[in-house]
C-alpha positions as CSV (number, residue, x, y, z in Angstrom):
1,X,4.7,-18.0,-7.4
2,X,6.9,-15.5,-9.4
3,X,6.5,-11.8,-8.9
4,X,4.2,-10.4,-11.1
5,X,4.5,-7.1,-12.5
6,X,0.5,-5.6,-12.3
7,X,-0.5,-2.4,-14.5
8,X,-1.5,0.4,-12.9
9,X,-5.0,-0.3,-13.3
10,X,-4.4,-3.6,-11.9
11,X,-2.2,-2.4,-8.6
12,X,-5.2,-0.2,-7.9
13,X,-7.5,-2.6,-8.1
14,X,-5.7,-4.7,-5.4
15,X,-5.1,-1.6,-3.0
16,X,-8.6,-1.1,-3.7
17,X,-7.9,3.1,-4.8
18,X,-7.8,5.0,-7.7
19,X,-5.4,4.7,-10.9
20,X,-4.9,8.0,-10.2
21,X,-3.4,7.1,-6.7
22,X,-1.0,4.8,-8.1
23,X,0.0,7.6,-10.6
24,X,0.8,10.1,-7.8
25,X,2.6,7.2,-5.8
26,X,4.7,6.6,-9.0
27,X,5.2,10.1,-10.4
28,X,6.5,10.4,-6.6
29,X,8.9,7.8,-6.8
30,X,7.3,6.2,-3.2
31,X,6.5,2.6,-4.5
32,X,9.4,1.1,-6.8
33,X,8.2,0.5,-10.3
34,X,9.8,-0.7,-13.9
35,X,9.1,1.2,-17.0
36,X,8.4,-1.5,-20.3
37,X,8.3,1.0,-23.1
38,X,5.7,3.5,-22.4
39,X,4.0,1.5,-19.9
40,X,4.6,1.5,-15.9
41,X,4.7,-2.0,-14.5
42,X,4.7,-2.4,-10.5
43,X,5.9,-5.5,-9.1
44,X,3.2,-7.4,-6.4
45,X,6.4,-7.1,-4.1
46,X,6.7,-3.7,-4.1
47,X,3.0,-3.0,-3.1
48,X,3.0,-5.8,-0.4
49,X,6.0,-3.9,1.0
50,X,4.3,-0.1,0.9
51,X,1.2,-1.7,2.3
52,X,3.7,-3.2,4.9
53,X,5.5,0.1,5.6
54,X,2.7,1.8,6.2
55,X,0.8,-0.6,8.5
56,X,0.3,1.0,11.4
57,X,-0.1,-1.4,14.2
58,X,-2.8,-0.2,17.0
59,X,-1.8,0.7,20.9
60,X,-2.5,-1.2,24.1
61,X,-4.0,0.7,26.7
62,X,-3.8,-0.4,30.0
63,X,-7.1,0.0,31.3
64,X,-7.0,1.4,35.5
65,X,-9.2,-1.2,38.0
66,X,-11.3,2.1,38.2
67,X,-14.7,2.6,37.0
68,X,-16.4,5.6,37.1
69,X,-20.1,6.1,38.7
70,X,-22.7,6.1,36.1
């Protein structure tokens, strides 16, 4: 499948946030985007790799044999 370029209303759609979001992320220059024109185009790759960038992977604890008395 190519890489699409979505419209701001359509990146936030798939991040599931506000237009105004992607605005900030673009006017911010944190997610790489093409200008057509007027018009901001953000390429599906790009958001996959924010998303990835920012996935925060959760921590192990190592639980101790110990229990406390209830």
């Amino acid at each position: 499948m190519a890489d699409r370029l979505l419209s701001v209303a359509e990146a936030a759609e798939r991040l599931g946030v506000g237009e105004r979001f992607i605005r900030r992320l673009v006017s911010e220059r944190r997610v790489r985007y093409v200008k057509v024109g007027k018009h901001v185009r953000i390429h599906s790759t790009a958001l996959d790799a924010y998303v990835e960038a920012r996935t925060v992977e959760p921590v192990r604890t190592r639980r101790s044999g110990f229990r406390t008395a209830a």
